[in-house]
N, C-alpha and C positions, 0 to 999 in steps of 0.2 A: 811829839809821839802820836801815832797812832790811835785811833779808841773803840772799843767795841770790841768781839771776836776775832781773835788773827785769824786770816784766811793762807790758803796756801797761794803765792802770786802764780800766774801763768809763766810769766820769764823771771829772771834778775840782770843786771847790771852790773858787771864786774868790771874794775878797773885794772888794767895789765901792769901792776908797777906798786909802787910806795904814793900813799894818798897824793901828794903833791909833785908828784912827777908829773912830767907831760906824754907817757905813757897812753895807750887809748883802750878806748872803752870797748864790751863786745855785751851786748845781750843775748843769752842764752835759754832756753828755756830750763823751769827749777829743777826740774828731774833730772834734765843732764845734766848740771850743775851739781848737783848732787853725785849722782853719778862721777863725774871728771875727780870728784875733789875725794870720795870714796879710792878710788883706783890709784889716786896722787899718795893720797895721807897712809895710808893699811894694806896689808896684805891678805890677796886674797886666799892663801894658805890657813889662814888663822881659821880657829872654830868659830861656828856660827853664829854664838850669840855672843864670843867677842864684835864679830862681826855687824850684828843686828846695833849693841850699845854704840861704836862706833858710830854707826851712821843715824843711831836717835841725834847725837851729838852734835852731827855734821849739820841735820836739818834743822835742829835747834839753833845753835848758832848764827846760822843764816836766818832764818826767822827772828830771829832777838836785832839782829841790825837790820832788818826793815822795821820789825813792826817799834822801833825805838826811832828808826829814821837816823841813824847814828850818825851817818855821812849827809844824808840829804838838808838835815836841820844843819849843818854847817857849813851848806855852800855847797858841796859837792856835785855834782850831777851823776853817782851812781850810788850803788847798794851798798857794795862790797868789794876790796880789793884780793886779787890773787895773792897774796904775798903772805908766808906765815910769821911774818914779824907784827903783822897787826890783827890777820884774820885768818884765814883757811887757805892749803896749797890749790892753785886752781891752773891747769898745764891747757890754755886753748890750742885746741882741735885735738887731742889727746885721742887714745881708744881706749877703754872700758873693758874691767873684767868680766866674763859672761857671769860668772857667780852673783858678782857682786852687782851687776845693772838686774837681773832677776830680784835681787834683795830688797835695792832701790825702788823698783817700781812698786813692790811689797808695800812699802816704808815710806815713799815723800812726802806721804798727809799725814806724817805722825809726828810729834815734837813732845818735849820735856817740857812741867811747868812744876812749879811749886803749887801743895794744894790752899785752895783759897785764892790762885792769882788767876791772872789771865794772860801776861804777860809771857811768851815764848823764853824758857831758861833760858842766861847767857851760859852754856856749855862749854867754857874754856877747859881745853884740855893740851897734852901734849906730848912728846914720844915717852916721855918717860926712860930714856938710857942720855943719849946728848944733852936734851933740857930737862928738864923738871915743871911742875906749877901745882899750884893747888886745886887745881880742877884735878880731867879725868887724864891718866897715865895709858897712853895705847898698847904698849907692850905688858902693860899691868892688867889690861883688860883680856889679854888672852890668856896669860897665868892664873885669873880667876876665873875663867870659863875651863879652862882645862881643873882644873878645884870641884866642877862640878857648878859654878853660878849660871844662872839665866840672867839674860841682858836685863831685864829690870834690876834684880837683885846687884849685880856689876854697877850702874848708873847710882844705885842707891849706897852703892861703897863708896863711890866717890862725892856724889852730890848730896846726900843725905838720905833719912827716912820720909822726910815730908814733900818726896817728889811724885807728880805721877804722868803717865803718857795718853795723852790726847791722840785717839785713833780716828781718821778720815776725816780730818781738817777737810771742811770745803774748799774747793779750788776755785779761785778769782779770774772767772775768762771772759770772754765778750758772749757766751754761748746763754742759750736758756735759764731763767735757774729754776732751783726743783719745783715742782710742781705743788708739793708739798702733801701730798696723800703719794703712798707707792705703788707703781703701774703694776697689775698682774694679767692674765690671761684673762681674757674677754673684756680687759680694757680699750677706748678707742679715742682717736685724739690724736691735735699735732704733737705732742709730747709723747706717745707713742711711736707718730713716723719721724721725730727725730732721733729715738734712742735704735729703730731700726736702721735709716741711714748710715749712724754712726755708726753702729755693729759690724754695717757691712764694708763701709771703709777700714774699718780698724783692721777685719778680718784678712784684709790684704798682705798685712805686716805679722799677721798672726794666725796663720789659715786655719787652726784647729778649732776656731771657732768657726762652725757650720752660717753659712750665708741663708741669709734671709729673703724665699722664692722674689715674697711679694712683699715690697716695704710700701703699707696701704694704708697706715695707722690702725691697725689693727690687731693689737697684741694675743697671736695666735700662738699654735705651738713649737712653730719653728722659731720663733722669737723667742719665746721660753726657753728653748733647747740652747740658742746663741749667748743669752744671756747666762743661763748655767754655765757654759762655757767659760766667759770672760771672767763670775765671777770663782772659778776655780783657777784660772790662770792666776791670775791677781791677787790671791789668796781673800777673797770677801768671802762669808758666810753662803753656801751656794744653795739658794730660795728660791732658783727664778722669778723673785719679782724684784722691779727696780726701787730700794728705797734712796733714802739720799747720799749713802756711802756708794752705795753703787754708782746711780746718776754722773755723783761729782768722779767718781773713778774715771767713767763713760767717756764724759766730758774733758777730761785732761789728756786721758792716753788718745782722743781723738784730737785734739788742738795738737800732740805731740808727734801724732804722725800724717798730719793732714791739714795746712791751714785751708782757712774758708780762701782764700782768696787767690789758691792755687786749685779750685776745684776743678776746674775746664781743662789744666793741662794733666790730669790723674782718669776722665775719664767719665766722674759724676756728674752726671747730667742734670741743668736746670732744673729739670721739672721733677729731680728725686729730691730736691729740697723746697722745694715748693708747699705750703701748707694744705692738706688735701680736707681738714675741718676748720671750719670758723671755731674762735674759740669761744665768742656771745651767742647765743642766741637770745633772739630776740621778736617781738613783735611784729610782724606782716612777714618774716620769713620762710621761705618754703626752702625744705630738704628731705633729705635719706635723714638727717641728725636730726630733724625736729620730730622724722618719724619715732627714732631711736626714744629721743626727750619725751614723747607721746607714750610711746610703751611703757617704760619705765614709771610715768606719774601713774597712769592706768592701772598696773600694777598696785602700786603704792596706794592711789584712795580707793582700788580695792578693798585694805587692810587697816588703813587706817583712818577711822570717820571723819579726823577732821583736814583729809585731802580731799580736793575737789574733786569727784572722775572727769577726765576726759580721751575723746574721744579720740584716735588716729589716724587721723588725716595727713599728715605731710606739711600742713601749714599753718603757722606761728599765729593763730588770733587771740582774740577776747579770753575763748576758752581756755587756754594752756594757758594766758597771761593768769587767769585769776586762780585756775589748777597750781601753776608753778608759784603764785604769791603764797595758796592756800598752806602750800610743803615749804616752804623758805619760812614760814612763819611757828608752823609745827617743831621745825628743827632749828630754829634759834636765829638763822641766818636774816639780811636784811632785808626786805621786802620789794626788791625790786621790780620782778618781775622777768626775771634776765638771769638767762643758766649762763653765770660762768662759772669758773674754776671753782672757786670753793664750794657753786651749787651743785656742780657735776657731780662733785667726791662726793659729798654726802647725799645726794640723791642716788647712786649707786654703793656705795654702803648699805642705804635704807633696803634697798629691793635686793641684794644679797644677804642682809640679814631677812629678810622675807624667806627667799631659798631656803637656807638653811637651816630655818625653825618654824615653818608653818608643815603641819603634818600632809601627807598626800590624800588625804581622803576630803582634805578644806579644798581643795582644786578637782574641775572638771576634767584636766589635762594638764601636761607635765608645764612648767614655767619654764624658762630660758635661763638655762642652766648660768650664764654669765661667761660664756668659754664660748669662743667663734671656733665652729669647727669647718674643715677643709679636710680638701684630699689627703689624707696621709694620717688626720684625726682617728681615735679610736674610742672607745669606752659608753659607759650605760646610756650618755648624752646621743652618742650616733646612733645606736642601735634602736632608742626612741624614736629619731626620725625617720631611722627606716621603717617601722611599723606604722609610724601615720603615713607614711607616703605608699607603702605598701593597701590600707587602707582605703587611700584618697583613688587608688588606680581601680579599684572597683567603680568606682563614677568617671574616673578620665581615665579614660585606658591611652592617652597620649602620653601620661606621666608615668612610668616606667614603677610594676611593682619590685622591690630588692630585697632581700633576703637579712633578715634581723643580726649582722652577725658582729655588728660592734664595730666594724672597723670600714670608716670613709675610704670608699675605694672607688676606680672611673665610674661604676655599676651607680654607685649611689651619686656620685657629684651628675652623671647624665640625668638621674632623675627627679633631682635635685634641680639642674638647668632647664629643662621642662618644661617643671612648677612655675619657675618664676619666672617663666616666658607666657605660661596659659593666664599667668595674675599679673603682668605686669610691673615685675619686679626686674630690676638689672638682672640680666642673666648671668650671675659672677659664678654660678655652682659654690658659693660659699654662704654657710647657714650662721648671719650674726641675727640681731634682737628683731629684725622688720621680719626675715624670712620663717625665724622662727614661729613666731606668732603668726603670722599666716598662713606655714603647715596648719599650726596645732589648731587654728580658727575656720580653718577648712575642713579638717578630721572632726573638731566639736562639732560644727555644724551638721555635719552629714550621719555622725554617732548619736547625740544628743540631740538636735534641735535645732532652729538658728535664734532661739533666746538664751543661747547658752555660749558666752564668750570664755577664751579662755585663760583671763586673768580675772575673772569673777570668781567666788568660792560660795560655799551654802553655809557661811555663817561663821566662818572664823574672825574676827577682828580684833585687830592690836588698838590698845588704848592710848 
């Protein structure tokens, strides 16, 4: 047996016949396995939530003979047999009700357990008019749903009260796994430009999800928009941001309609899966990310005395090393010296809880709201830039003044590209944490003074 948390597998193994036939084998992936044996076993006529219990049952089932290893621990070399004399009807190459493959994709990270177990129900059921069994009755399950039951309450007629369902099973693939803080707008990172990649493959097979311009790792707001999308398709909570129900969704409906290793014959080019961030940073490196890493501490021992300030510069030394020890230590983590993963999420928590509770009178100048804004952006975040840039054009009149009006449009991205052609900066016309800060450090300067930066404050400090 198995140990740990059941995941959902990526494929299964069905054998075409009775265990000990020489019948052969097909691997399928679980969903459409799912799917096949839904469209085989029930009618797609039936009400909904006979429908829904049906198919907790299918995926139970199936999950209870992996995660038990039923066949495997006895020699077998697959999961599961198509046959219902020992397990589930399974018809290969079959086609699929559209109701019910919509239901399915709803539903394959969801199973039945007893509370207290961890073990996937064995969900033995059966038509209930020809056979019988002491499990679930499938024509019994629509006589109770027409009664007025909901699939829980149905499952619990027949398997009892002490049952309950396990929602978004993670799925077991070769792909990333989650990242473990969830991605939102103004996040950035390869775990960004892989759930953007994926979005936009997916989107092929599902176009109502809107494609994403630039997959740059840079969780903007057409990312947002895509990701609302998908998780309304799919029925997930729709947040736009990615937590781990989402992610694992991401990640299954993309292995299901897109293997890695048919990428070059669909069109997605190398370099869109290519990682566009390191995910260490570390000592003697120079980047755009160390600048990012730079702001954000800057930011933070602004606020909090016992972060070191430093400075930004682009490049990974002493300074950031002892800055990034000083916050790795403040906030519990290990003292390496070395942003990765666990340091990124809670170094950007810290400086979004900054945002969002430090009053506007502790700051010289607005902070960087944590939202990459782009052409097509709108709201309080743009319309600031365009008054520092409108500002800045009194001293550069090559940087284009724009009109306050809230919404990222060519007017403000030229003047935008400009900026960060006269300083130095990629000229993307997209305002993330480096550009920001150096509008709002070029507007302080020229308002205030040049001893006046603008992640300093006059006196606020978090303890």
């Amino acid at each position: 047996m198995l140990t740990g948390t059941p995941f959902i597998p990526e494929t299964i193994t069905v054998h075409l016949g009775f265990p000990d036939s020489a019948a052969p084998n097909v691997e399928v992936d679980f969903a459409s396995y799912i799917k096949n044996v839904a469209s085989s076993e029930i009618y797609p006529t039936w009400n909904v939530s006979a429908l829904r219990a049906n198919i907790y049952a299918i995926v139970s089932f199936a999950l209870n003979r992996i995660y038990t290893e039923w066949y495997r621990s006895r020699g077998y070399d697959f999961d599961i047999t198509s046959t219902t004399q020992y397990d589930q009807k399974f018809i290969n190459g079959r086609e699929y009700f559209e109701n019910i493959s919509f239901l399915v994709d709803d539903l394959f990270n969801d199973y039945v357990r007893r509370r207290g177990s961890v073990e996937p129900l064995f969900t033995s059921f059966c038509n209930g008019t020809t056979s019988t069994c002491s499990g679930l009755s499938q024509w019994g399950t629509q006589a109770l749903a027409e009664r007025g039951y909901d699939s829980l309450e149905i499952l619990k007629y027949y398997y009892g009260d002490d049952i309950e369902i396990v929602q978004d099973a993670p799925v077991k693939t070769a792909m990333p796994s989650y990242p473990g803080n969830e991605l939102k707008n103004g996040d950035f990172g390869n775990d960004v430009k892989f759930v953007q990649v994926w979005l936009n493959r997916i989107s092929g097979n599902f176009p109502a999800i809107p494609k994403i311009p630039a997959a740059d790792g840079i969780f903007d707001t057409p990312t947002e928009a895509a990701v609302r999308k998908f998780q309304q398709i799919f029925g997930l909570e729709v947040t736009g941001t990615v937590d781990a129900s989402t992610w694992y969704r991401i990640t299954y409906i993309y292995t299901s309609v897109k293997r890695l290793a048919e990428l070059d014959s669909e069109g997605v080019r190398f370099e869109d899966i290519m990682p566009r961030f390191t995910e260490d940073l570390s000592i003697g490196m120079q980047s755009v990310e160390v600048s990012m890493l730079q702001y954000y501490l800057a930011v933070i021992g602004a606020y909090y005395e016992a972060v070191i300030p430093v400075e930004m510069t682009g490049y990974f030394g002493e300074q950031t090393e002892r800055s990034l020890k000083s916050f790795q230590r403040v906030f519990g983590l290990p003292q390496t010296g070395i942003a990765d993963r666990a340091t990124r999420n809670d170094l950007y928590r810290a400086y979004q809880g900054i945002v969002e509770s430090v009053p506007p009178k502790y700051t010289y100048v607005a902070l960087y709201p944590g939202t990459v804004l782009r052409e097509g952006a709108s709201g309080d975040s743009v319309k600031i830039i365009q008054q520092y840039l409108t500002y800045i054009n009194r001293s550069y009149n090559n940087i284009p003044a724009v009109s306050d009006t809230g919404y990222f449009g060519p007017l403000t991205k030229q003047s935008v590209t400009a900026f960060q052609r006269q300083f130095g900066i990629d000229p993307t016309g997209i305002v993330g944490a480096v550009t920001w800060d150096r509008i709002a450090g070029v507007y302080s300067d020229l308002r205030y003074g040049f001893d006046k930066r603008p992640y300093q404050n006059p006196g606020y400090t978090i303890k």
